[in-house]
C-alpha angles and dihedrals in degrees: 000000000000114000135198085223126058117260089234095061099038089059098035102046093225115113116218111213096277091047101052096046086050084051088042096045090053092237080126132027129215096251089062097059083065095051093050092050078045091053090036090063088040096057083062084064108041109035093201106076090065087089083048136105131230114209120165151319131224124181134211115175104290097003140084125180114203112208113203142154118231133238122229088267109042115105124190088248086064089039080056100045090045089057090051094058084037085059102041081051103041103031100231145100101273123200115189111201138179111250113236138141088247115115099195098043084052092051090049098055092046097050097045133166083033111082120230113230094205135304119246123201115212120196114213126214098243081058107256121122133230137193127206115194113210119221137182102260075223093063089039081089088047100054117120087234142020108269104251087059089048089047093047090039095053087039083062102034095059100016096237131108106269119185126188117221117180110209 
């Protein structure tokens, strides 16, 4: 799988110079460095994901989303089966998505199982934009976190306000 850090200093712990400015300019967190030594073990495992990208992380309580961009190979059963071994090794609650630049196909594969009923962009009058993403009030109880931490980990994940409204 390819990395933004080097292999060496994942396993060993010890960041070389690149590394460590990635780590101190916040490109990437601490937690990260333990789901790439995750995903490291588990490429052992499923060959596949050695044509994959690895991305980013972001973290919201109980939750961690996994970026990533797949190889020729890769299928979402084996995406699946990845975030289940990502789970049994980290302790938390792991979603594996494609990376892209759309907003609502990112949204969809977040909030999966609930369905999206579609993602409106409001422009507010000091400039900024904002998105709402529409849900069934019926898929709000089926979410994979409480609202507030999806809206804060899409905010995050595509660095625009993203707001979560159930129909």
């Amino acid at each position: 799988m390819k990395l933004p850090l080097d292999y060496v200093c994942i396993n060993s712990g010890l960041l070389c110079d690149r590394c460590q400015s990635l780590v101190d300019e916040g490109q990437i967190d601490d937690f990260e460095i333990e789901v790439m030594k995750s995903l490291i073990e588990i490429e052992g495992e499923v060959r596949e994901l050695k044509d994959s990208t690895y991305n980013k992380s972001l973290q919201v309580n109980n939750l961690i989303i996994v970026v990533v961009t797949s190889g020729p190979d890769m299928t979402q059963q084996k995406w699946v089966k990845v975030a289940k071994m990502l789970h049994e090794k980290l302790g938390k609650k792991v979603r594996i998505i494609e990376n892209t630049n759309n907003i609502k196909q990112g949204v969809i594969q977040v909030m999966f199982p609930a369905r999206v009923l579609g993602v409106n962009t409001v422009w507010l009058p000091d400039g900024s934009v904002q998105h709402i993403v529409r849900i069934t009030k019926e898929d709000k109880k089926v979410l994979p976190a409480s609202d507030s931490e999806l809206e804060t980990l899409l905010s995050k994940l595509y660095s625009t306000q993203i707001k979560i409204r159930a129909e």
